[in-house]
N, C-alpha and C positions, 0 to 999 in steps of 0.2 A: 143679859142675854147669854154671858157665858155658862152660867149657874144651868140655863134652860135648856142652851142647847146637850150639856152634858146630862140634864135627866131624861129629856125627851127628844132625842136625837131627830128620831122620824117627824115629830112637828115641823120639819123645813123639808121643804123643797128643791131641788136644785137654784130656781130661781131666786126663791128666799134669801138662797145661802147666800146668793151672790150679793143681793141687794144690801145685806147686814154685812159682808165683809166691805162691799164698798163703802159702807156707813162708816167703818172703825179704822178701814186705813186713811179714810180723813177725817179721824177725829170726832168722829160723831157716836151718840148710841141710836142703838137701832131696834126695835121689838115688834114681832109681829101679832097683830090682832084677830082673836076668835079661835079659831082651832088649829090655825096652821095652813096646810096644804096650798099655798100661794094667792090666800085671802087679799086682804091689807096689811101692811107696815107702814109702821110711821117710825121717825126721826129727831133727835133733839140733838141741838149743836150750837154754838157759835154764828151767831147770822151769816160769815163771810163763808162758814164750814158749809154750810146748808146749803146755801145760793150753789158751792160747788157741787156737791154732792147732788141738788135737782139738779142738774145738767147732767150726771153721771148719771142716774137712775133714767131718765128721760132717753139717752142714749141708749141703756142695757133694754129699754122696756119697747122701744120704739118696734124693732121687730113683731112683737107680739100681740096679737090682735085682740082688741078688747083692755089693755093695759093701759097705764098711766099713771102723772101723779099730779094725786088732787090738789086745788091752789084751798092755800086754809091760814087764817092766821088767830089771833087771838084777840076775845071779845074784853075791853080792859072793866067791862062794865059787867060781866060775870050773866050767868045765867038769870033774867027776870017772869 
C-alpha cells in the first residue's frame, strides 16, 4: 500500500486514508479494491489484530450511511 499510495496518491480518499492507517497502526495491511474513491477495502493481519481493527473500522464507518464491514472468512475447500 505504501508503493500505491506513493504512485497514485489520489486513489484514496479521505475515508480510505483513514481506514488503511487504522489498518497499519494495528498491525495490519490494508488495500483497497477497484479504483479507489471509497469503494472497498479489505485487510489481512493476525486474527487478534483483525478482531481489533473490525471494531475500529466498524466505529470510523458507523457514521456514514450506506457503509460497513462485510463478515467474510475463508473457504478451506477452495473454489469448486
Amino acid at each position: 500500500m505504501g508503493v500505491r499510495r506513493e504512485i497514485t496518491p489520489e486513489a484514496l480518499i479521505p475515508i480510505t486514508q483513514r481506514l488503511v492507517d487504522q489498518a497499519e497502526m494495528l498491525g495490519c495491511g490494508a488495500r483497497f479494491a477497484g479504483a479507489g474513491a471509497g469503494g472497498s477495502l479489505w485487510a489481512v493481519g493476525a486474527s487478534e489484530r483483525i478482531t481489533r481493527l473490525k471494531a475500529e473500522w466498524e466505529k470510523t464507518l458507523a457514521p456514514i450511511r450506506g457503509a460497513g464491514v462485510l463478515e467474510c472468512e475463508i473457504d478451506p475447500r477452495g473454489v469448486q
